[in-house]
C-alpha positions in Angstrom: 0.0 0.0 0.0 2.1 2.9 -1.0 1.4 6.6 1.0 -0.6 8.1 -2.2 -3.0 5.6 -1.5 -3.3 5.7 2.2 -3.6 9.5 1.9 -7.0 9.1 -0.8 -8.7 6.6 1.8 -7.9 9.5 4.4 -9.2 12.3 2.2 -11.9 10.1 1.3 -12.8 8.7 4.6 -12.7 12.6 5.7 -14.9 14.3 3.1 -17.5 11.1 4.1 -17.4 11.8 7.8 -18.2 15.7 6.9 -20.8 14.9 4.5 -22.5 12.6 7.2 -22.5 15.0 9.9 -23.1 18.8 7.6 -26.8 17.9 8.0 -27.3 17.3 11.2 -24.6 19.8 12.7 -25.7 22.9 10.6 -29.4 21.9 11.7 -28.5 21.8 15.2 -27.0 25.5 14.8 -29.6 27.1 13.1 -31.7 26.3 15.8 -29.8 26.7 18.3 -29.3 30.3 16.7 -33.2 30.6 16.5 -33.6 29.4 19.9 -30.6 31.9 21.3 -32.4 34.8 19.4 -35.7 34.0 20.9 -34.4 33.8 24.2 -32.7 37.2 23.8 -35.8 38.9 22.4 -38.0 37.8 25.2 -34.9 37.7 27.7 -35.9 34.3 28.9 -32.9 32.5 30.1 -33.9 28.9 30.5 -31.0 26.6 29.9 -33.0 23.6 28.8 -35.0 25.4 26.2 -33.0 24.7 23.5 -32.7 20.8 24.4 -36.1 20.2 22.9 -35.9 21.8 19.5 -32.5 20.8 18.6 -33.2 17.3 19.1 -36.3 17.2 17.3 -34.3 19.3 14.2 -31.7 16.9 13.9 -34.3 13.8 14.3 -36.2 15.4 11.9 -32.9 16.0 9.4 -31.7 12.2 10.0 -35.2 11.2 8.8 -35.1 13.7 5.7 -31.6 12.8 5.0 -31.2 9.2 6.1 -31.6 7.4 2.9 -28.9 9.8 1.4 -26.9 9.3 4.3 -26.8 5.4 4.6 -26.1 5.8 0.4 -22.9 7.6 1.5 -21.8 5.5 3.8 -22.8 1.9 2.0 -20.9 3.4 -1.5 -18.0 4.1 0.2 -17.8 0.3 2.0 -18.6 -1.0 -1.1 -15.6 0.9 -3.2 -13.6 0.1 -0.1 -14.5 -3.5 0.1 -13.4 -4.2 -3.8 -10.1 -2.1 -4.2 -8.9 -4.7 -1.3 -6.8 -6.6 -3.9 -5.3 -3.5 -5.3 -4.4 -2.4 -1.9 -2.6 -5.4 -1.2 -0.1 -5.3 -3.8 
């Protein structure tokens, strides 16, 4: 397995570990932004306020985005899986 190739599987395995979590952690800030503003606006401070909406954003992305996701992730296995032999060499 020569560097080149141990660098791709890191790019690669990188670029799939951001494209899995973008979704779900950009959800999780825009409402934790909404929430924040919200709470500044009406000057409620309650800590646990923003519990409840983020967790129902991101459930609510990983159902949107789930199929896309597990494509992701099962593509890359699969490309991983067969370039074994060449990897070996």
């Amino acid at each position: 397995m020569t560097p080149e190739m141990v660098m791709s599987l890191a790019y690669q395995g990188m670029k799939l570990t951001l494209m899995m979590a973008g979704p779900l952690l950009l959800t999780a800030l825009l409402i934790g932004l909404l929430v924040s503003l919200f709470q500044a606006a009406t000057q409620i401070n309650e800590m646990t306020l923003s519990f409840i909406p983020k967790i129902l954003g991101v459930f609510t992305a990983l159902i949107l985005s789930g199929s896309w996701l597990i494509q992701l992730l099962s593509n890359f296995t699969i490309e991983l899986l067969t370039n074994i032999p060449q990897m070996v060499n």
